[in-house]
PDB file as gemmi writes it, atoms N, CA and C in Angstrom:
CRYST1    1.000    1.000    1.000  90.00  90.00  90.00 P 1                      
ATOM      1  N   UNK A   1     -13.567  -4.240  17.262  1.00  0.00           N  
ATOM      2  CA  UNK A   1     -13.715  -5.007  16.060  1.00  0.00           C  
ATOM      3  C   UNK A   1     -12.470  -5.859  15.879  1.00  0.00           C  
ATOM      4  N   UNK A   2     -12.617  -6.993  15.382  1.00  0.00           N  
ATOM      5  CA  UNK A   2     -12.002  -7.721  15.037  1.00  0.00           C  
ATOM      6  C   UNK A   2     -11.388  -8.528  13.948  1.00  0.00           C  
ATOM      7  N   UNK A   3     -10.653  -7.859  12.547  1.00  0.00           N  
ATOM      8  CA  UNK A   3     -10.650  -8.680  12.023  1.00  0.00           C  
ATOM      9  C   UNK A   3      -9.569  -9.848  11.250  1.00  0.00           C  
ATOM     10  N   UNK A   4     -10.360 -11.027  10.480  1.00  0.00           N  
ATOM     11  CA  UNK A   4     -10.124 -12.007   9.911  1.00  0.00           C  
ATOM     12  C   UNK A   4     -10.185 -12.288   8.399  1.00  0.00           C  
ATOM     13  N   UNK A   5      -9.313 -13.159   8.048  1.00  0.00           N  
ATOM     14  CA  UNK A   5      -8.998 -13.117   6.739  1.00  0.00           C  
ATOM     15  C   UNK A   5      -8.402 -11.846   5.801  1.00  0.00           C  
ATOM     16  N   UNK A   6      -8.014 -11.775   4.969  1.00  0.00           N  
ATOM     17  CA  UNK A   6      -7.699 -10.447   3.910  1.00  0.00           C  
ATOM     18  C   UNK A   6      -8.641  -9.913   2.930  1.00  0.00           C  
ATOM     19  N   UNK A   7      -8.961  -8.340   3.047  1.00  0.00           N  
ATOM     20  CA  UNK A   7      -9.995  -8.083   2.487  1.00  0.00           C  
ATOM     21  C   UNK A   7      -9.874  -7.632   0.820  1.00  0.00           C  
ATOM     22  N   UNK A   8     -10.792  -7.921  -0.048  1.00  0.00           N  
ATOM     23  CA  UNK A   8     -10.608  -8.179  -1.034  1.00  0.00           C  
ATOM     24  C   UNK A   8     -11.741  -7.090  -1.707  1.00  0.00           C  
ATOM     25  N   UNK A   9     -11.626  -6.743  -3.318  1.00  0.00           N  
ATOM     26  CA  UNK A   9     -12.944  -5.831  -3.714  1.00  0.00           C  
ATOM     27  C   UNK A   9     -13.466  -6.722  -4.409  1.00  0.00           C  
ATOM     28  N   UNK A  10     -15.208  -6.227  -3.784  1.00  0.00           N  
ATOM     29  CA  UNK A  10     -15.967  -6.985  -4.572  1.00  0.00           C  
ATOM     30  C   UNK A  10     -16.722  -6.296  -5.708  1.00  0.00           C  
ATOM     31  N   UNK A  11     -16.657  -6.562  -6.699  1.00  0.00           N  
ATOM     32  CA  UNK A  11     -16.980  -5.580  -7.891  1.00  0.00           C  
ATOM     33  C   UNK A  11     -18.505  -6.113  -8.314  1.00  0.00           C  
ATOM     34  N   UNK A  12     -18.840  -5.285  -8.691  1.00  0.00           N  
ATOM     35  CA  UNK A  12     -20.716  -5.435  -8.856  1.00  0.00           C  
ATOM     36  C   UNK A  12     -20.877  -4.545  -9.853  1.00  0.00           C  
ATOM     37  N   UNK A  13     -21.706  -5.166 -10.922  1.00  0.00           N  
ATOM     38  CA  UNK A  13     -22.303  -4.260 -12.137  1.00  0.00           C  
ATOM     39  C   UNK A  13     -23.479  -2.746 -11.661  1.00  0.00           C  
ATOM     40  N   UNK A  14     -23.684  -1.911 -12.314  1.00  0.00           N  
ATOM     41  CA  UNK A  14     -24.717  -1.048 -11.540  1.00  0.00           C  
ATOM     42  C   UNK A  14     -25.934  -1.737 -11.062  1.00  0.00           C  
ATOM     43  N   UNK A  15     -26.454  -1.485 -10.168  1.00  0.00           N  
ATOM     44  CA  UNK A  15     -27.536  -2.134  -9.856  1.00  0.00           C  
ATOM     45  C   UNK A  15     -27.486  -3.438  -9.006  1.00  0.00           C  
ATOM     46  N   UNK A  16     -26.275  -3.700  -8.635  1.00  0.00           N  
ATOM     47  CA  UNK A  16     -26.073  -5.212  -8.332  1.00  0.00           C  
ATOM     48  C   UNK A  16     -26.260  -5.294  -6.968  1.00  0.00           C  
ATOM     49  N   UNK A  17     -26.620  -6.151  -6.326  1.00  0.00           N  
ATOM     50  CA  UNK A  17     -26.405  -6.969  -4.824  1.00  0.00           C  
ATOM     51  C   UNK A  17     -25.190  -7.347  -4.263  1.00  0.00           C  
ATOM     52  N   UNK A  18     -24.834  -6.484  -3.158  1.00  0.00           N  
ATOM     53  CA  UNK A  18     -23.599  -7.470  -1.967  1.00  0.00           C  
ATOM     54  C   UNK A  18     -24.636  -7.893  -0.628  1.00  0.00           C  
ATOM     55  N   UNK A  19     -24.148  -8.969  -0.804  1.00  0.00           N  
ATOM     56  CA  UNK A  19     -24.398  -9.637   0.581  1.00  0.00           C  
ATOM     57  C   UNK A  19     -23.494  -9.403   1.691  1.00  0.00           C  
ATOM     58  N   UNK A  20     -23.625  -9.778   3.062  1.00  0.00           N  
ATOM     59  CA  UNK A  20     -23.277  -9.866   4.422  1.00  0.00           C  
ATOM     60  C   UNK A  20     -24.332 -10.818   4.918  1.00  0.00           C  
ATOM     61  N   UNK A  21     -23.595 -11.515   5.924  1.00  0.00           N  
ATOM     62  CA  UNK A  21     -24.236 -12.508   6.726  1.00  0.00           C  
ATOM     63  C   UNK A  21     -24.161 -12.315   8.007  1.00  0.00           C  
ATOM     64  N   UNK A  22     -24.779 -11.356   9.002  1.00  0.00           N  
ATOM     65  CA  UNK A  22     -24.270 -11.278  10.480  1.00  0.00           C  
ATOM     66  C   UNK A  22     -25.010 -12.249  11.930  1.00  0.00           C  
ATOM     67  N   UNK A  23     -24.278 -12.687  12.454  1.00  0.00           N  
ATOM     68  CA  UNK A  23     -24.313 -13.636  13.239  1.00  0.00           C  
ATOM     69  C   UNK A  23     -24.025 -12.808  14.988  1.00  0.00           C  
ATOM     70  N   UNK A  24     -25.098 -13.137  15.456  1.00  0.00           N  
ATOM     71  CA  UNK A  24     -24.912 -12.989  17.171  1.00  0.00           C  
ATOM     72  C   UNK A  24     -25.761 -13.967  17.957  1.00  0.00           C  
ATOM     73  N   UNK A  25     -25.472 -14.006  19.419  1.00  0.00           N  
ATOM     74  CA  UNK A  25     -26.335 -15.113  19.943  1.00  0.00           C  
ATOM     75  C   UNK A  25     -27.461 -14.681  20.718  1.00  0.00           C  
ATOM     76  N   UNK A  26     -28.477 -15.037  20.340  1.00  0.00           N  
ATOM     77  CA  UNK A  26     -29.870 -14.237  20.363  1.00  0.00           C  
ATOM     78  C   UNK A  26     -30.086 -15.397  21.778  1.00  0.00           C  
ATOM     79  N   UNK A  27     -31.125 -14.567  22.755  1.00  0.00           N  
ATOM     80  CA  UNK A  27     -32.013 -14.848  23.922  1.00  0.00           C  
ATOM     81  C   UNK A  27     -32.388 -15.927  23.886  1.00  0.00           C  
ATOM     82  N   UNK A  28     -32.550 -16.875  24.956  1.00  0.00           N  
ATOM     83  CA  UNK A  28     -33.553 -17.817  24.769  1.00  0.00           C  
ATOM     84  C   UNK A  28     -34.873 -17.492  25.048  1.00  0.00           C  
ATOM     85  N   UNK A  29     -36.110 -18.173  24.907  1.00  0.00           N  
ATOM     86  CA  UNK A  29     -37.117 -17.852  25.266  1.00  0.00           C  
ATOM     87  C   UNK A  29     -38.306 -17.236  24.440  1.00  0.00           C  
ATOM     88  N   UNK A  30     -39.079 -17.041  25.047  1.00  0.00           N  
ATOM     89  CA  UNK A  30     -40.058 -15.876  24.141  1.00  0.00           C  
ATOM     90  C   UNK A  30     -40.653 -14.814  24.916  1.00  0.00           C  
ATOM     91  N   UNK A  31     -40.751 -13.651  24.177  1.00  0.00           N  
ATOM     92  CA  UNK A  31     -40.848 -12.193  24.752  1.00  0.00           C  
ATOM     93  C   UNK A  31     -40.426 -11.798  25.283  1.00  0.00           C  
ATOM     94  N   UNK A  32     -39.800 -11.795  26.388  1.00  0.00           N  
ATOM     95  CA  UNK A  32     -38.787 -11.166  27.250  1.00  0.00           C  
ATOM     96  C   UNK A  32     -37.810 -11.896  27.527  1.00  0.00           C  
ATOM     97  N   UNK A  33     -37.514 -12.721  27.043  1.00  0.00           N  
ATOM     98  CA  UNK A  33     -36.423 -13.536  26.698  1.00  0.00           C  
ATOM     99  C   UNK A  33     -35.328 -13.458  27.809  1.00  0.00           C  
ATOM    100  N   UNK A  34     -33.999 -14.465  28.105  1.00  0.00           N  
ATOM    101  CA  UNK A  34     -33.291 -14.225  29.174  1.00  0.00           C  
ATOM    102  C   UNK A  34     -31.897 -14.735  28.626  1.00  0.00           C  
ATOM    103  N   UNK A  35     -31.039 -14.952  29.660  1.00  0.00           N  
ATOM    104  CA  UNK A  35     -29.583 -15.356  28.426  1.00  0.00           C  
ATOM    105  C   UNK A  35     -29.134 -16.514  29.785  1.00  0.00           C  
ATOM    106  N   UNK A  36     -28.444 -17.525  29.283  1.00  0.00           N  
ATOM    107  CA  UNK A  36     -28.018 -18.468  30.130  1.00  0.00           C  
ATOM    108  C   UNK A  36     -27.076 -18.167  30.988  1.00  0.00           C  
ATOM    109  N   UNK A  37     -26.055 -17.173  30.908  1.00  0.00           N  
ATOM    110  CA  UNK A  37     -25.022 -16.473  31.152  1.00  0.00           C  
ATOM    111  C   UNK A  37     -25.929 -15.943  32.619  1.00  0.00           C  
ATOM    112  N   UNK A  38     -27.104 -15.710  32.396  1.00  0.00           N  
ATOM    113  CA  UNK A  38     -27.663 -14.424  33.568  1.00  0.00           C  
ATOM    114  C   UNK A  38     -27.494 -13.098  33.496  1.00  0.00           C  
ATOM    115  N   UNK A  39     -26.658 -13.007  32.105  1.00  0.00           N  
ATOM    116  CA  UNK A  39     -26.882 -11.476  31.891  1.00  0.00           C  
ATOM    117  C   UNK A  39     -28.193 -11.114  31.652  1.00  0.00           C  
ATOM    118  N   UNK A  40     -28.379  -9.061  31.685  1.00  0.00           N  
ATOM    119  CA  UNK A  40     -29.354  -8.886  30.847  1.00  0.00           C  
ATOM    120  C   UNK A  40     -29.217  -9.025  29.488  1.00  0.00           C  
ATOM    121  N   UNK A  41     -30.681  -9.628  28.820  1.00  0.00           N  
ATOM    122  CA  UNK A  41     -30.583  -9.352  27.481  1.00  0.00           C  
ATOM    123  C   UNK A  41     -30.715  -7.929  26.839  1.00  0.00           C  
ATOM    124  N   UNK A  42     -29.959  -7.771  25.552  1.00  0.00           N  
ATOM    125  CA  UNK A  42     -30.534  -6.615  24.521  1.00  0.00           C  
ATOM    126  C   UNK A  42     -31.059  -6.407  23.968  1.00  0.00           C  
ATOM    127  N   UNK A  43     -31.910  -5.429  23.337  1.00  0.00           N  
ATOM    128  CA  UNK A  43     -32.975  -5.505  22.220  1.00  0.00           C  
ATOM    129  C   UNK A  43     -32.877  -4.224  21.675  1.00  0.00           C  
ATOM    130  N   UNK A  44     -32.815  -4.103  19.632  1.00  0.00           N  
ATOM    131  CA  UNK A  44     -32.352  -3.314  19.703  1.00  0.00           C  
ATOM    132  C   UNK A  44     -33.234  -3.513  18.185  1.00  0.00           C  
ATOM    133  N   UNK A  45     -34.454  -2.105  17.612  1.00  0.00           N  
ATOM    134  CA  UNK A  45     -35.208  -2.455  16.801  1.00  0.00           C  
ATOM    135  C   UNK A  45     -34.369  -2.169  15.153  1.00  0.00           C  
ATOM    136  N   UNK A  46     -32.893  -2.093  15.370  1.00  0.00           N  
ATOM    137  CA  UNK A  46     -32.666  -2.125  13.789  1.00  0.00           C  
ATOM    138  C   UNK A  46     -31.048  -2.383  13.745  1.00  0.00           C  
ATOM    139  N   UNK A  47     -29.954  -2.792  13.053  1.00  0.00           N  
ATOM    140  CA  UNK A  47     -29.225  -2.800  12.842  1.00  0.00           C  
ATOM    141  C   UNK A  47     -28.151  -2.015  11.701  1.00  0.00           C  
ATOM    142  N   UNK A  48     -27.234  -1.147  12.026  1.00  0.00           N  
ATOM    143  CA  UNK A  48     -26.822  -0.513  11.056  1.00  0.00           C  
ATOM    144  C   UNK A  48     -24.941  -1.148  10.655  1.00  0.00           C  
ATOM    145  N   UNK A  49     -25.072  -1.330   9.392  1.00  0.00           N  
ATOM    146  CA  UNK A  49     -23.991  -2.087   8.611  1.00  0.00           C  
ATOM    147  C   UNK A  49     -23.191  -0.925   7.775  1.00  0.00           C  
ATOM    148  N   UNK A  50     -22.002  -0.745   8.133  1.00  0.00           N  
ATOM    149  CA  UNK A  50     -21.222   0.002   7.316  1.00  0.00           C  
ATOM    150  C   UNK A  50     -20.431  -0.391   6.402  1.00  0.00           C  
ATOM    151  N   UNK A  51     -20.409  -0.302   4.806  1.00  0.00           N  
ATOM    152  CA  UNK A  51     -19.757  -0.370   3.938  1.00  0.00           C  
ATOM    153  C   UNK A  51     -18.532   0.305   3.421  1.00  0.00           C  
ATOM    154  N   UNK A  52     -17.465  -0.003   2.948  1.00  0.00           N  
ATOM    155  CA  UNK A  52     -16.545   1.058   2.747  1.00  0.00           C  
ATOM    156  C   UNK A  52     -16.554   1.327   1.472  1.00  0.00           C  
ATOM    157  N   UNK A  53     -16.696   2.413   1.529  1.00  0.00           N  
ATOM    158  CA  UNK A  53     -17.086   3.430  -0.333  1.00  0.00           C  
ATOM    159  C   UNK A  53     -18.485   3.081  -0.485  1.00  0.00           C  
ATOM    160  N   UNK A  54     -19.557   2.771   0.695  1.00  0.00           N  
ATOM    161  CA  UNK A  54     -20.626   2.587  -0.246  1.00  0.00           C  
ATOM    162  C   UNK A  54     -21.482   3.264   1.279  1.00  0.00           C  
ATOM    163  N   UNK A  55     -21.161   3.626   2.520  1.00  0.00           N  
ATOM    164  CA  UNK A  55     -22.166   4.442   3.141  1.00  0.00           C  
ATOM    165  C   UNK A  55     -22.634   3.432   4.667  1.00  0.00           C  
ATOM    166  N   UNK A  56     -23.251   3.497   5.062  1.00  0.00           N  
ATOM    167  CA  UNK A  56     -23.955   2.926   6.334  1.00  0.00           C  
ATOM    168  C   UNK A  56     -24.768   2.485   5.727  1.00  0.00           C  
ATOM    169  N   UNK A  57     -26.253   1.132   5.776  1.00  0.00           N  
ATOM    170  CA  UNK A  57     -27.046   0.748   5.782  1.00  0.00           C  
ATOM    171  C   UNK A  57     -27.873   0.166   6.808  1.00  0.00           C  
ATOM    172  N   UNK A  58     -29.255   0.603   7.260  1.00  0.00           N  
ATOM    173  CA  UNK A  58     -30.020   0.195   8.215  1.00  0.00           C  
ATOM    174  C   UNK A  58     -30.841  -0.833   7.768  1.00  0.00           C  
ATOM    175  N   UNK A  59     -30.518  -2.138   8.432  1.00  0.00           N  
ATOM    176  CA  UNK A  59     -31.781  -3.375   8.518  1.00  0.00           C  
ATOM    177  C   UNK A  59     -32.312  -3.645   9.520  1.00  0.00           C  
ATOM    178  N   UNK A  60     -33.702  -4.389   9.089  1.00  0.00           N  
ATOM    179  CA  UNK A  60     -34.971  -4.211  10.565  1.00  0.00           C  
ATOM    180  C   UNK A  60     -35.447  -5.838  10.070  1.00  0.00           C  
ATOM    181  N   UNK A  61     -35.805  -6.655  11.074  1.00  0.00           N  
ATOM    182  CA  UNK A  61     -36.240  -8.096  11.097  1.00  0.00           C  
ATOM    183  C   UNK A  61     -37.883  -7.161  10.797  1.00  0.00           C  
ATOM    184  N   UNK A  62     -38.494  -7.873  10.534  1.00  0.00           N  
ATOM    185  CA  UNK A  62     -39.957  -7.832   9.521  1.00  0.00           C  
ATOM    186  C   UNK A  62     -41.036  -8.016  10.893  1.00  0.00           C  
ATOM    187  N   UNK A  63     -40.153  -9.402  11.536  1.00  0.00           N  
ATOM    188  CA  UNK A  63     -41.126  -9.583  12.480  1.00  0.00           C  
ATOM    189  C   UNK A  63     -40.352  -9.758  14.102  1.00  0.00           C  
ATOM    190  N   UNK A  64     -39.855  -8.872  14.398  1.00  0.00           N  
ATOM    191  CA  UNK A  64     -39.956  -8.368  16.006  1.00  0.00           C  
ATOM    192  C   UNK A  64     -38.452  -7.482  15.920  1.00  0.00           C  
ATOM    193  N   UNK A  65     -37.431  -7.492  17.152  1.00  0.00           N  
ATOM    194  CA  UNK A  65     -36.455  -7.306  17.088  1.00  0.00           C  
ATOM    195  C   UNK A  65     -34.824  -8.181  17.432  1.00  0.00           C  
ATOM    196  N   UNK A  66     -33.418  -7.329  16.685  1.00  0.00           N  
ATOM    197  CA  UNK A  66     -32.752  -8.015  17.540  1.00  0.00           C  
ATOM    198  C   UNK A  66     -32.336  -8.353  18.980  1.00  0.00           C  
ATOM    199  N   UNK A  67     -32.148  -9.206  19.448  1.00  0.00           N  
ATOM    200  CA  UNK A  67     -32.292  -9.201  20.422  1.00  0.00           C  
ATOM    201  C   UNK A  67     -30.784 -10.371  21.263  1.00  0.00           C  
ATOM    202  N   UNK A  68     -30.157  -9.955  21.445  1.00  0.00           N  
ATOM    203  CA  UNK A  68     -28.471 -10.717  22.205  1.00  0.00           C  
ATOM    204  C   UNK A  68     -28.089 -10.325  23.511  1.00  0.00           C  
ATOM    205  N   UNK A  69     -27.553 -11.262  23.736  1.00  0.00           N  
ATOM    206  CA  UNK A  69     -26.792 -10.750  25.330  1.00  0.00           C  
ATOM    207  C   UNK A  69     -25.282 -10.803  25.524  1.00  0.00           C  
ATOM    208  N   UNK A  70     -24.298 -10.930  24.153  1.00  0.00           N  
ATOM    209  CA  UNK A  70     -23.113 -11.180  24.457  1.00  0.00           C  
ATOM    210  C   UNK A  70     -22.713  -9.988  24.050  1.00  0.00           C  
ATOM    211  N   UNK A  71     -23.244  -8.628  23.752  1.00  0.00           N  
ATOM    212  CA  UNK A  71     -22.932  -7.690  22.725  1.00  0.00           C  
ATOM    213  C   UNK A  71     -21.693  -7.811  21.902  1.00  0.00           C  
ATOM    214  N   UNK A  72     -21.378  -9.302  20.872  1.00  0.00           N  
ATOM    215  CA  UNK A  72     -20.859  -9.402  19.819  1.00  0.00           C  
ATOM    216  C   UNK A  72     -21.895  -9.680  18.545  1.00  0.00           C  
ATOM    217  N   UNK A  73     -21.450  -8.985  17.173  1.00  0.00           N  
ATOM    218  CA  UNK A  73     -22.355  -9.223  16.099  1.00  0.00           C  
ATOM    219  C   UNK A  73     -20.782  -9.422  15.357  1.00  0.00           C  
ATOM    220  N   UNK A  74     -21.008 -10.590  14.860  1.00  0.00           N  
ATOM    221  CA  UNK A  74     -19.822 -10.999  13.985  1.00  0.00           C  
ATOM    222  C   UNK A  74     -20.424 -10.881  12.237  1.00  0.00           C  
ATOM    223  N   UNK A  75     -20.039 -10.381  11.089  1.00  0.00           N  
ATOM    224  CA  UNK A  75     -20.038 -10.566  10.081  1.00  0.00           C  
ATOM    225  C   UNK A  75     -19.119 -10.827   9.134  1.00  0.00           C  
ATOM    226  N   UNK A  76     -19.856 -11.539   7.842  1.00  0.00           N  
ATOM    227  CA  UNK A  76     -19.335 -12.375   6.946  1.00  0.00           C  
ATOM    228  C   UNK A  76     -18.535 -11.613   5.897  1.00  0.00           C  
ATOM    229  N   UNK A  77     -17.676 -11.409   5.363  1.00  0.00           N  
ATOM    230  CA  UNK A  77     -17.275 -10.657   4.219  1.00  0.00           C  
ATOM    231  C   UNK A  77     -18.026 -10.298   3.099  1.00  0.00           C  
ATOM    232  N   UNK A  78     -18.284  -9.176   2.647  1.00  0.00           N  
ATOM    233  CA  UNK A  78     -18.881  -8.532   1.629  1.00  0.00           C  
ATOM    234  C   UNK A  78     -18.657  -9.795   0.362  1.00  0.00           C  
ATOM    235  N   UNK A  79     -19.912 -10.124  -0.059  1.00  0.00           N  
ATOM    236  CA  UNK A  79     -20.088 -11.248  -1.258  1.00  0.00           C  
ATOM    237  C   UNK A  79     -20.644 -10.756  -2.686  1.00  0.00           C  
ATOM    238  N   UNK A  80     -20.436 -11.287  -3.166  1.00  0.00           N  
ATOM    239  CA  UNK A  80     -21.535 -10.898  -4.240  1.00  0.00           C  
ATOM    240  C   UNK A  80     -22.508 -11.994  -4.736  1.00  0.00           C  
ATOM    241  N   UNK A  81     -22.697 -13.001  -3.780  1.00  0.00           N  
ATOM    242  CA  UNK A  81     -23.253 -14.596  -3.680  1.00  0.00           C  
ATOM    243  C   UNK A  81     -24.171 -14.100  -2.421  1.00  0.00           C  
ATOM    244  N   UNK A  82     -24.888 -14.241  -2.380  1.00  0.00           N  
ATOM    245  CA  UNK A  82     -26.068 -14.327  -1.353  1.00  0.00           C  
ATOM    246  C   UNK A  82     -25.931 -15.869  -0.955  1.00  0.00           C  
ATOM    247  N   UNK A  83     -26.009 -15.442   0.666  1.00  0.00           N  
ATOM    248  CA  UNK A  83     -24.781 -16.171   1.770  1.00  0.00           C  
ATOM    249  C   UNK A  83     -26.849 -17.300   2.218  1.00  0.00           C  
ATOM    250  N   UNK A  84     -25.726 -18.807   2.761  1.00  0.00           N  
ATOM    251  CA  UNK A  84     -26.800 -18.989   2.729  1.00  0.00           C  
ATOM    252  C   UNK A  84     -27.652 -19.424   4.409  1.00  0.00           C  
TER     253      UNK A  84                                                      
END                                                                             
């Protein structure tokens, strides 16, 4: 891991929303997809995001999976703005 910038608290009323924005470079292609590099690609049906003081969270795309070949997933700093 790598990180950037200085981390800051983001304070949220009960009930409230933090955002994250995570970014990797997904396959070209469709269905079995391939990577320009000539690596193999990855595919991986869920992603888990760890928060500090607030737990792990698992997200799943609705419609298929993730899928990269550089195995980097870079994310955005905890917001309380839904990133766009």
């Amino acid at each position: 891991m790598t990180r950037t910038g200085t981390a800051v608290p983001v304070k949220l009323a009960p009930g409230g929303k933090a955002w994250v924005k995570p970014t990797f470079v997904q396959v070209r292609g469709e269905a079995d997809g391939y990577c320009e590099s000539g690596a193999a690609p990855s595919s991986y049906p869920t992603m888990v995001i760890g928060l500090p003081g607030a737990g792990a969270h698992q997200v799943a795309l609705t419609d298929g999976v993730f899928a990269e070949y550089d195995d980097k997933v870079t994310v955005t700093a905890v917001s309380a703005a839904k990133p766009s």
